[in-house]
N, C-alpha and C positions, 0 to 999 in steps of 0.2 A: 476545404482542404482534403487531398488524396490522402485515405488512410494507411496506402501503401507506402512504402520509400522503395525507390530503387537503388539498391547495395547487390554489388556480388556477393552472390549464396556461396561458402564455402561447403561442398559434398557435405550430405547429410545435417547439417545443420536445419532447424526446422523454421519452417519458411512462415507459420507466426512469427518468431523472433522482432520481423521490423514491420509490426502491424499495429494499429492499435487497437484491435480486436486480441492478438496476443500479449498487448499490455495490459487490458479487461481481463485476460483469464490471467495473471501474473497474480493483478487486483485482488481478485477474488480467491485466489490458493491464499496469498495472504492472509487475508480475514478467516480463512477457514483454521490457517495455521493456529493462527492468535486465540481465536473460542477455542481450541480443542487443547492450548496447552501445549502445542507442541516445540517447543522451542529449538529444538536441533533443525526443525524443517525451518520455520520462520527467520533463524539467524544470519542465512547467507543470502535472505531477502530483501535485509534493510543493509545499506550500506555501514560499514566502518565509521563514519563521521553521521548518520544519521542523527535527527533532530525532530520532536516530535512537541508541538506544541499543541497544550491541549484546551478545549473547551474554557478552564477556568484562566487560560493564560499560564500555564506551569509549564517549562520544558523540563524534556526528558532526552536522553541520550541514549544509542543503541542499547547500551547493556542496562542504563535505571531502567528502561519501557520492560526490555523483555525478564531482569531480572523480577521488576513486583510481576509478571506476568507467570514466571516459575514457580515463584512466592506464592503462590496465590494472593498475595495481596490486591492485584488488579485481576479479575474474571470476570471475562466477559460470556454470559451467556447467550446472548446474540450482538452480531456484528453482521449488517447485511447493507448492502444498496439496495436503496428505496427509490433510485432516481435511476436513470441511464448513467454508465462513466464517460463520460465526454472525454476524450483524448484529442490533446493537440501535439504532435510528433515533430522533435527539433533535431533532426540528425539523431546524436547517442544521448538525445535527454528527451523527454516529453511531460508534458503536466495535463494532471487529470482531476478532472473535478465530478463528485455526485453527493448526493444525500443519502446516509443509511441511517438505520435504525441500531441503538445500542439497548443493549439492556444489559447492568449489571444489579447487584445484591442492593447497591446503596442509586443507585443512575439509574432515567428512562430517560431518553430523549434521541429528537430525530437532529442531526450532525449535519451540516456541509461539510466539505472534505474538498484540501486544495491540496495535491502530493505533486511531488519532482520526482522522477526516477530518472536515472543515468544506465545506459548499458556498458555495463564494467566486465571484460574476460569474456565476454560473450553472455551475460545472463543482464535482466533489467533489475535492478534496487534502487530502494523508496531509499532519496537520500533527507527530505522534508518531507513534512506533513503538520497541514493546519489545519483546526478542528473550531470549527465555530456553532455552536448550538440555535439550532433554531427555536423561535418563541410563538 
């Protein structure tokens, strides 16, 4: 599959936007959002309806994910890709799939990762995400 899409560029719009190389650095600002705590940058990341299921089978909604994340109740000290992000690009949705590496206070373990993003207003957000732990 062509990682590019062909869409009229509106002026100045940046031309990652419908790549999935600029859905890989979207990815990756995410995760860096999330370890460093930043929740004003990460919130217009995850969509409104966001849905995060996780490892243990727990979901979580936009604001329980990032509210224990403000809390410190959930810190994650590393959150990284360990594998390539595969991107398959469907119009204004794409799904990406890789393996990272988590590390929190109480968690070690290496994750697959299944996410949905949708491009909403011009920006892409992770509307799903499944988290299955590898053994």
């Amino acid at each position: 599959m062509n990682d590019d899409l062909h869409h009229e560029q509106s002026p100045g719009r940046d031309p990652l936007t419908y790549t999935a190389e600029g859905i890989r650095a979207v990815e990756r600002r995410r995760l860096r959002t999330l370890v460093e705590g930043d929740i004003e940058t990460a919130r217009p990341l995850h969509a409104d309806d966001f849905q995060l299921i996780t490892p243990s089978g727990r979901a979580h909604s936009r604001e329980s994910y990032l509210g224990a994340i403000a809390s410190g109740d959930l810190n994650y000290l590393v959150f990284e890709p360990i594998s390539e992000i595969e991107v398959r690009l469907f119009g204004q949705a794409a799904v990406i799939r890789y393996q990272s590496r988590i590390e929190m206070a109480n968690f070690r373990a290496n994750v697959w990762h299944t996410d949905v993003y949708e491009l909403r207003d011009g920006q892409w957000q992770i509307v799903w995400s499944q988290a299955t732990e590898t053994r």
